[in-house]
Every structure is written in C-alpha cells, then in structure tokens.
C-alpha positions in Angstrom: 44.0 -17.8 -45.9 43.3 -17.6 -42.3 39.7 -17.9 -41.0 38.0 -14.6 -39.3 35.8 -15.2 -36.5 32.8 -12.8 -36.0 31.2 -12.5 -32.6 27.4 -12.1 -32.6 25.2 -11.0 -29.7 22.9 -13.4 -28.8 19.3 -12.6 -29.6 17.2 -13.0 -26.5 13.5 -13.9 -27.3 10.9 -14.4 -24.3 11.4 -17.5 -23.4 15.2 -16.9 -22.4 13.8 -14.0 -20.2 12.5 -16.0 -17.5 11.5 -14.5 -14.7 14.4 -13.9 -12.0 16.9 -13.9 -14.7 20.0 -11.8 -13.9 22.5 -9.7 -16.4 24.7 -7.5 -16.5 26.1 -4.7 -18.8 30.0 -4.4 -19.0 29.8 -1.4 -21.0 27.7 0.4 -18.4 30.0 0.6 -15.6 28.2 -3.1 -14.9 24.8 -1.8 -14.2 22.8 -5.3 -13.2 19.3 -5.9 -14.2 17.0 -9.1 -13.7 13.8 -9.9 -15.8 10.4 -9.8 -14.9 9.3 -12.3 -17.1 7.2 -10.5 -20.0 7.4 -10.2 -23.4 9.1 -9.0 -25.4 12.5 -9.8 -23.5 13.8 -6.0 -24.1 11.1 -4.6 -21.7 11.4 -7.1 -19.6 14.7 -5.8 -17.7 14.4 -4.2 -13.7 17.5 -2.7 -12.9 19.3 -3.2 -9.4 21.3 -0.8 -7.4 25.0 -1.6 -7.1 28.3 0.0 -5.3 29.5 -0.5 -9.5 27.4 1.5 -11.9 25.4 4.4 -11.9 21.7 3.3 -11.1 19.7 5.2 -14.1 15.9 5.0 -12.7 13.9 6.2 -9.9 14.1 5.2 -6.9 10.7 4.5 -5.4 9.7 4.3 -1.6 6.9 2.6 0.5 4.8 5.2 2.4 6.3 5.3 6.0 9.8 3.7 4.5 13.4 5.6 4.9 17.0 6.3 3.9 18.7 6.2 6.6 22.3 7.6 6.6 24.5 6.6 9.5 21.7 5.3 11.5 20.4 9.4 12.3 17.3 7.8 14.4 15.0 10.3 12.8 11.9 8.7 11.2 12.0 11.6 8.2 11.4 9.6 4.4 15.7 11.0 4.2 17.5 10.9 7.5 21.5 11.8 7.4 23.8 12.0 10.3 26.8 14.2 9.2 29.0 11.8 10.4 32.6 14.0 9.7 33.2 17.8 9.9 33.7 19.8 6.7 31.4 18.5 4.8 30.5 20.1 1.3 26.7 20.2 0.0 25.8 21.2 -3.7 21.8 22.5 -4.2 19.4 20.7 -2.5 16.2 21.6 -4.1 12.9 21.2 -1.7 9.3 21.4 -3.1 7.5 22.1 0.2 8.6 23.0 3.8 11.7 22.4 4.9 12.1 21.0 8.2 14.7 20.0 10.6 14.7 17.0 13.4 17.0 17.4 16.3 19.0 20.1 14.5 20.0 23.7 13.3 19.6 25.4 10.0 22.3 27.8 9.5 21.5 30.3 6.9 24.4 32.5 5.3 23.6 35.2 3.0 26.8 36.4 0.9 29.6 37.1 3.2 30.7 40.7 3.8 33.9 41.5 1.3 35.1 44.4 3.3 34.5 48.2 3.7 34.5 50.2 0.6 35.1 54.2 0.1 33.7 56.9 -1.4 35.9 60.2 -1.4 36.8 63.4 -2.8 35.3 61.8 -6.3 32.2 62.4 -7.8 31.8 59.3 -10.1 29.4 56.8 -9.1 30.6 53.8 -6.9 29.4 50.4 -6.4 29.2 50.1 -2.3 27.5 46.3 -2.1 26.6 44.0 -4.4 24.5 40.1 -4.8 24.8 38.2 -7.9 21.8 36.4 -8.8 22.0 33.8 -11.8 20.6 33.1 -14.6 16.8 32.0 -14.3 17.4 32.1 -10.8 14.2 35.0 -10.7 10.5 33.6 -11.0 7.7 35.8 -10.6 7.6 37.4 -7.6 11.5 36.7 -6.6 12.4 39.7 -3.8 16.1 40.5 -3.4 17.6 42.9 -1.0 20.6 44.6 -0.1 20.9 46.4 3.0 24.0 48.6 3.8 25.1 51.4 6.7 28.2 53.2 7.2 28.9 56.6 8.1 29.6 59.7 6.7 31.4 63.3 6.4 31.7 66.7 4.3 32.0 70.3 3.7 29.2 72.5 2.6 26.3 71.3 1.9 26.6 68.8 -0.9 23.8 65.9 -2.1 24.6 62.1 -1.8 22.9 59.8 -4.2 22.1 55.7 -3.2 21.3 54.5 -6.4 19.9 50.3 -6.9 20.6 49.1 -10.3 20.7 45.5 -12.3 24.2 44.8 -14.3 26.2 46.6 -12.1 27.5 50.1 -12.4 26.4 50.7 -16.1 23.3 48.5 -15.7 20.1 49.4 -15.9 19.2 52.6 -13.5 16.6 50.9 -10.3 15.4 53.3 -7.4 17.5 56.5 -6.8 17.6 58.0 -3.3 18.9 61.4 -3.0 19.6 63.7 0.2 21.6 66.5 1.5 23.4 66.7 4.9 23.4 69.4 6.6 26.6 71.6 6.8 30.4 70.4 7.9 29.1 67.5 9.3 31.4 64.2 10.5 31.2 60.7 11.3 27.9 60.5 10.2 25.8 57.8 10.4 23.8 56.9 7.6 21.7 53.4 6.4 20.5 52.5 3.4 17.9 49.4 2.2 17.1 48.3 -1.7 14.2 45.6 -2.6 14.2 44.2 -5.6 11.1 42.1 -6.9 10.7 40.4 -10.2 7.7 40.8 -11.5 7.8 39.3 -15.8 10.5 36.7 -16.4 12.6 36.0 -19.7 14.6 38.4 -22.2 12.9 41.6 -21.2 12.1 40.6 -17.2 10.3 43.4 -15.6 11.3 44.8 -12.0 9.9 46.5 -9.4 11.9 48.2 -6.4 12.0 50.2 -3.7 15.1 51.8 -1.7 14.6 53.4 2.0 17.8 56.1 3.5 18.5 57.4 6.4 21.2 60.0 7.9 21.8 61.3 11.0 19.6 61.8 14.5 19.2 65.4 14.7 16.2 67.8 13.2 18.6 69.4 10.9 20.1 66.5 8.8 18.1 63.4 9.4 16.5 62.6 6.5 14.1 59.5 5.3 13.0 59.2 2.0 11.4 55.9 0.5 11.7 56.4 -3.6 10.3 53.4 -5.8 10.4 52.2 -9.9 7.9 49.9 -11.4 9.0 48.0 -14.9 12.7 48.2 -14.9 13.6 46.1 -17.7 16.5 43.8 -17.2 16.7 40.5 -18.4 16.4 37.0 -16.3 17.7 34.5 -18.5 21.5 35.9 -17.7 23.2 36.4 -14.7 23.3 39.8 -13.5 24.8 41.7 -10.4 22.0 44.0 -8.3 24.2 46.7 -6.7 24.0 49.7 -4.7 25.7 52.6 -5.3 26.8 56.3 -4.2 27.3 59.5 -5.6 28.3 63.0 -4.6 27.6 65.9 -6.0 30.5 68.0 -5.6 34.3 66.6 -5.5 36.2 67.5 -1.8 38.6 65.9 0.0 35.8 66.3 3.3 32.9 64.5 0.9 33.6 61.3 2.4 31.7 58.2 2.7 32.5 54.3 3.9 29.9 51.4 3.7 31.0 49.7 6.3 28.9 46.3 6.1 26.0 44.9 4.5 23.3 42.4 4.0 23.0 40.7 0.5 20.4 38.4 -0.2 17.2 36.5 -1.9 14.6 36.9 0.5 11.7 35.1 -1.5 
C-alpha cells in the first residue's frame, strides 16, 4: 500500500515570533507582515504595504507628514499632480472643507439633455429632471431644478409647473399655475423648484417651494411663489424630482419648449 503524506501547518508559539520576524501569506495575494514580538504569536503580526496584495489596515500618518503623488509640491496631508489627461475619479467623500492649492474646482451639475416640448396636448409632461439616490437625502438635503423657455397660445388658456418626487406619477410637490394673456408668442417664461428633506427613511418628509415667471408686460407677467410642507416620499430608494407642465386646453397654438435647465443638490 502506498504511504500518504499529510502536510501540517506549523504551530507558531511566542518564542518563534521574535520581534522583526517577516511572513508572508500566499493565499492573500502575498500580503507581508512582520512580528512585534508579543504574545500570543497570532496578535503579534504588523502588516506591510506592498505593490502585491491588498493592504487590509489603516493607514496612519504623523502630524505634518504627506502623500505625495507625482511630487505636486503642495504641503496638503494628500497632494496629487494629475499627471495625464482624462483621468476618471469615483466619490471622494470629505468631512470638512474642501480646499484647493494651486488649482480649479470645476463643478458640473447634470448636463442639459436637450429641449423638450409641450404642444397641442394637455397631458402632463416632464420638462427637467435630477435623479437623486438612494440615502443620498439627510436632513436638511436642498435640491433644485431651475428651467426657462418660452412660450405661445390662443385664447386665454392656464399653464401648470408642477415639482414632484418619482417622476410623472410620483408624489404631487408644489403646483404653480398662471394664465397668459391672449394670443400671445414667443413668450418668455422661467421657472425654479426647491426641494428640502426634512425626515429621512420609508416615509421621508419634504418640503418645497416653486417660483414662475412669464412675460415683461403689465398684462401677462405673472410671479407666484406656491409652497408644500410634508410631502411624503421615501429616501431609502432612488427617486427622480421632476418638473413638469400642463395646459388646460388642447391647441395646436398652446405651445411650450424648455429650452435649458439647471439640475442639482445644492446642500
């Protein structure tokens, strides 16, 4: 019968952790450790970076001591020099002020999709959109979606600018509506929603408001700042906060185009 050989790990005890001892784990991705010295051996371990495995502990700094990335010459606690173009960033998360050494923040809220259209129908339209995500919203989160276009129609027919959470079926936020005066065209109008949250979690509360505006004349300019307090809408899921429009009576002249807009968390 043949003989079966079985392979043990040894069993380290303290006085084979000496201090300065070096290891290494193959099944790690070669992570490389060195003792300290104390007993028992199994707590004895300090891990040490490597270009092999993933280093699995904090990394701890000196007061007044650096990363330095590509030699930046900033004397920040992280200093990188983008050394190539075209660079892609995931989240950086920063629990106080952020600031910038020899540099320029670029900020870019969500980028305009295009104009959208509202004619001759009277079903209700999204015109802009933001998509916030889940648990994104903490107490006291403001969103806001600005939009302006311009405008036309026959008669003297109402248009509605409606904020809502969920999109066009979602739950009903601040409802602006006006009327412009008769047989007007190329109208300009502007509209502004702010959305704050104000409870968190499966039935998150929300507070708004929504500003319009139409025209420059006596007859047809019209301002009116509407507002709704406990909207409930929940925060654990993602949910789109959009604005949209509505007219009252269905003619080819009832026309309206949003022709840009601001999306964006403010706070």
């Amino acid at each position: 019968m043949g003989t079966q050989l079985a392979l043990q790990r040894p069993i380290v005890t303290p006085w084979q952790a000496s201090s300065g001892k070096p290891i290494a784990e193959s099944d790690t991705s070669y992570r490389t450790y060195f003792s300290n010295g104390t007993a028992p051996a199994s707590a004895s371990w300090v891990e040490i970076p490597n270009s092999s495995g993933t280093f699995g502990q904090n990394l701890k700094l000196a007061s007044g001591k650096q990363i330095n990335i590509n030699s930046s010459g900033s004397s920040a606690s992280l200093a990188v020099v983008n050394a190539a173009a075209g660079i892609t960033v995931g989240n950086v998360t920063v629990g106080g002020g952020l600031k910038l050494a020899n540099g320029t923040l670029i900020y870019r809220p969500k980028l305009f999709g295009g104009s959208v259209a509202l004619a001759n129908s009277t079903s209700e339209t999204v015109l802009a959109s933001y998509t916030f995500p889940a648990n994104d919203a903490v107490v006291g989160a403001c969103y806001r979606i600005e939009m302006w276009g311009q405008a036309g129609c026959t008669g003297t027919p109402t248009l509605t600018f409606r904020g809502r959470i969920g999109g066009v079926g979602g739950t009903s936020l601040s409802p602006n509506t006006f009327t412009f005066a008769s047989g007007v065209t190329s109208k300009r109008w502007r509209a502004s929603l702010l959305v704050t949250c104000t409870l968190t979690g499966a039935s998150g509360t929300w507070a708004s408001s929504i500003v319009s505006q139409s025209g420059s004349s006596s007859t047809d300019c019209t301002v009116i700042a509407d507002g709704t307090a406990d909207a409930v809408r929940d925060t654990t899921v993602s949910s789109d906060l959009v604005v949209t429009g509505l007219w009252s009576a269905t003619s080819a002249s009832n026309s309206l185009t949003m022709e840009s807009h601001i999306a964006e968390r403010v706070a």
